[in-house]
Structures are given as structure tokens and as C-alpha cells.
KEKOL-737192 format. One record per residue (C-alpha): x, y, z; residue in one letter. Coordinates in steps of 0.001 Angstrom, whole numbers, padded with zeros to 6 digits, always signed. Layout:
# residues N
XYZA;...
END
This chain:
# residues 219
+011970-008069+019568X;+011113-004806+018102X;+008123-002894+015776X;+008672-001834+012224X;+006753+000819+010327X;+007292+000266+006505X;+005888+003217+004725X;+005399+001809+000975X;+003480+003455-002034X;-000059+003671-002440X;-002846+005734-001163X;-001887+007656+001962X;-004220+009791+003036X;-001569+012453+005135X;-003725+013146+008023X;-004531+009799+008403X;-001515+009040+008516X;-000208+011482+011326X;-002854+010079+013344X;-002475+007162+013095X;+001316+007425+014356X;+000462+009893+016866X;-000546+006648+019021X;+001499+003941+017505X;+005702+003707+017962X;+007622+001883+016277X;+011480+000968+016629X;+012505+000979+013095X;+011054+002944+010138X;+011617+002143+006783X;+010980+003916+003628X;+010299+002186+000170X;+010659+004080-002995X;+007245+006409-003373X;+006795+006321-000013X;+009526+008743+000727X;+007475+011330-000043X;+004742+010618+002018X;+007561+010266+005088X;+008810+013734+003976X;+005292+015133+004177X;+005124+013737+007760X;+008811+014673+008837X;+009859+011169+009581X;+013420+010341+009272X;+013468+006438+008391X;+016458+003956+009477X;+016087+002476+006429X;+015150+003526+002570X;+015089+000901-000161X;+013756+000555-003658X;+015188+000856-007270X;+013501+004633-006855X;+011981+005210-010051X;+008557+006900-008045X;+010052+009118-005974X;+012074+012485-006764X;+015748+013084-006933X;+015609+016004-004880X;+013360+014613-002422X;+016068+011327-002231X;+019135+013498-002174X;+017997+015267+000757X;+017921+012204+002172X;+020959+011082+001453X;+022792+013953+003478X;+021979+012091+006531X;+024653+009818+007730X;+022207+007800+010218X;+020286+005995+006968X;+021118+003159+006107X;+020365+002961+001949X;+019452-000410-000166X;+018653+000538-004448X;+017930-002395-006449X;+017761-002593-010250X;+014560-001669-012259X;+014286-004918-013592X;+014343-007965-010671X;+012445-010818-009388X;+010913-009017-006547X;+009279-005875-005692X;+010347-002810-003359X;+007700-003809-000887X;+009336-007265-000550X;+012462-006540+000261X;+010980-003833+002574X;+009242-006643+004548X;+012305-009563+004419X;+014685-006401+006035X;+011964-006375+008869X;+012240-009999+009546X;+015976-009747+009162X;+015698-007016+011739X;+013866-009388+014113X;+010552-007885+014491X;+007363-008541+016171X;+005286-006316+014243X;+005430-005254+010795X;+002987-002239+009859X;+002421-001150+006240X;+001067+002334+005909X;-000160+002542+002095X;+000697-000363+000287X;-002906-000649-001549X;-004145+002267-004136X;-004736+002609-007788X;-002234+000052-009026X;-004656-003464-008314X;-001293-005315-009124X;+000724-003966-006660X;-001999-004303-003991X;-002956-007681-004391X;+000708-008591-003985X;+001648-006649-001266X;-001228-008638+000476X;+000024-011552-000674X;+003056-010844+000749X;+001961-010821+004703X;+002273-015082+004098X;+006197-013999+004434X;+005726-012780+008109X;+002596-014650+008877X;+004628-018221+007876X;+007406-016671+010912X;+004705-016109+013575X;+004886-012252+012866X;+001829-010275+013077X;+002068-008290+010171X;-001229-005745+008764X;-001339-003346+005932X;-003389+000158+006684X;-004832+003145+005657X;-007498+005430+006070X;-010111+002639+004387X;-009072-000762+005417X;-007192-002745+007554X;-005805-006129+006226X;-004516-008684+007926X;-003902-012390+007158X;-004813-015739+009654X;-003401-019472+009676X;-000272-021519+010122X;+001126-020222+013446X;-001705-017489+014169X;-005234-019284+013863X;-007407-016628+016257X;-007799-013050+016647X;-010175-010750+018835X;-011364-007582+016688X;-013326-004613+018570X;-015320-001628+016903X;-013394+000559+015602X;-013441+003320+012814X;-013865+000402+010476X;-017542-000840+010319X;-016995-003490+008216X;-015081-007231+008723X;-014742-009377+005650X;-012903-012536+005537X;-011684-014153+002334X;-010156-017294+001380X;-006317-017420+000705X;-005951-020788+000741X;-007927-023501-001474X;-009720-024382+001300X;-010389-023158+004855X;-011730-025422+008019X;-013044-025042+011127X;-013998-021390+010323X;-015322-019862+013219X;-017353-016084+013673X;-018540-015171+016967X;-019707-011724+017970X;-020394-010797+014423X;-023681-009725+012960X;-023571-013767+010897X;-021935-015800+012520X;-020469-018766+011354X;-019266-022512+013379X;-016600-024751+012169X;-017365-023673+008782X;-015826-025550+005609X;-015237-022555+003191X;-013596-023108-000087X;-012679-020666-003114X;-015110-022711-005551X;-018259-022543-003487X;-017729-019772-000853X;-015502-016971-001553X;-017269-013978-001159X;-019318-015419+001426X;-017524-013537+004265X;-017589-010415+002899X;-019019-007288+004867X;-020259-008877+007707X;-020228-006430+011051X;-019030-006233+014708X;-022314-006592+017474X;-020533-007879+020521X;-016982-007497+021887X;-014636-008995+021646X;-015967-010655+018035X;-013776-013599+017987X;-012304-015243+014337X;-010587-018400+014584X;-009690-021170+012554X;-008394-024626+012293X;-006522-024835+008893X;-006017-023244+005783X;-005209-018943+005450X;-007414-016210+005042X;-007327-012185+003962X;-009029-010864+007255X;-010101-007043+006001X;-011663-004720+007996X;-013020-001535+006074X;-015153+001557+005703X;-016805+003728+002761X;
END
């Protein structure tokens, strides 16, 4: 079982970014589309570029294209899925453990709230999958992974949302509110996990049924 980095569009902060991978490794890389240019801008050489590249520039994807060792997917402009997608079924086709998005959220609010939607593709597998940048964290719980210990980190804040019409057996401990075998549902309770905080480790988030966006962010 390996680790996959997919670096997708978005907001990438660069130094961030460099960072962030100067104490993660991964086993495969792959680029999508826009994100090239943020892998240029970092030097990475990915296994793996995809996309119908329409956001990224010709010269930056023909210097690319020299290098014998990368493995190339382009799709159509017009299809039933987006780059990010595909990015995240070759990781499971590559049988990964881990699947790390680095941008994936920014200015487009369509493209982020599907590329969230999106972990439910590893998540349904048993992978543990998380999108990232320099403001937030996002993961997703339920069907095979029901529990997770968080720690303090550079992101103060720990909001959980509903994904599913209804959540049981929510359970907060070592947060600033707590919650116990809590019944939360999207009619009644939806933003009612949102910025709570991290005052004892290791804060513990479990649950019994049902999914739920698990962000952790900062200013």
C-alpha cells in the first residue's frame, strides 16, 4: 500500500506548500490540470498528470511532456466528471493508503464543495483521504472510519458538519463543547459544530452512523 500526493487547482499558498512536503513523502505524485504550475513552482516531477488542461499553460505542459517517466491522461472539455475525480479514482486504482490533496478549495465555491464531496470515493474504500492548505484541513468520517484523534496544531479551529441527512451517536471529547451520543441532523443542527476548539489531547471524534465534513481551520 502506498501514499499519493494529488496536487489539484485552487489556492496554494507556495511556501506552504514546500513545508508542508518538507515532512510528508509520498510514493506517487500526481498533477491535475492548474496544478501543474504550482508543482513547477515547487520543482516536483509528478508520475502522473491528468486533466483536459484548459488552466494550465502550453509551455509549462510541454516541458513536461519531454520527460519520458510521466505517465499522461487528457480528457475532453466537456465530460461527466471533473479533473479532480479522475485524479482521486487513479489513486485508488494505484492502491493507496493515503490520498492528500494540496489545493483543491479557492475562489471557485463549485469546485470546492465538490472536491469535498468527493473524499466519499476513498472514504466508502477505507482510504483516509484529506484535502489541505495553508487555512484548513478537511477530512470526512463514517462508513468504514467512524473515530479519529486530532491534536493542536497550526489550526485552532475544529468544525464538524453534517454530510449525511442525519448523524448518530456523535461524540466530542477533549474539545472546548463537547458533545455525547449526539443526534445531529441537517434540519435542526447543521452549523452546530462549527468552530469549536482543541483543550485536551488527544480530542477524540467518533461516531456511530451517518458521514460528516470534519474541518479543521485558521484565520
Amino acid at each position: 500500500m502506498s501514499e499519493t500526493l494529488i496536487i489539484s487547482g485552487g489556492s496554494i499558498d507556495i511556501d506552504f506548500a514546500r513545508n508542508y512536503l518538507k515532512n510528508h513523502s509520498f510514493d506517487h505524485i500526481i498533477a491535475v490540470d492548474g496544478g501543474l504550475e504550482s508543482a513547477m513552482k515547487m520543482n516536483l516531477v509528478p508520475g502522473y498528470i491528468l486533466g483536459d488542461f484548459d488552466t494550465v499553460s502550453r509551455e509549462i505542459l510541454d516541458s513536461y511532456r519531454t520527460n519520458p517517466n510521466i505517465v499522461f491522461r487528457q480528457f475532453q472539455p466537456e465530460k461527466d466528471f471533473t479533473d479532480t475525480q479522475s485524479a482521486i479514482r487513479l489513486a485508488m486504482e494505484l492502491e493507496t493508503l493515503t490520498i492528500t490533496v494540496l489545493g483543491g478549495i479557492g475562489t471557485r465555491m463549485d469546485h470546492s464543495l465538490a472536491n469535498i464531496q468527493l473524499l466519499q470515493m476513498p472514504l466508502e474504500q477505507g482510504i483516509d483521504a484529506v484535502i489541505i492548505n495553508s487555512h484548513n484541513r478537511i477530512r470526512l468520517l463514517g462508513v468504514k472510519r467512524k473515530e479519529i484523534e486530532l491534536k493542536k496544531s497550526e489550526y485552532k479551529y475544529v468544525s464538524i458538519l453534517p454530510l449525511s441527512e442525519s448523524v448518530s451517536g456523535l461524540t466530542l471529547t477533549g474539545m472546548k463543547y463537547p458533545l455525547g451520543n449526539y443526534e445531529m441532523n441537517m434540519e435542526q443542527a447543521i452549523s452546530l459544530g462549527v468552530s469549536n476548539e482543541i483543550i485536551e489531547e488527544p480530542a477524540v471524534v467518533k461516531l456511530k452512523s451517518g458521514k460528516i465534513v470534519l474541518i479543521e481551520s485558521r484565520d
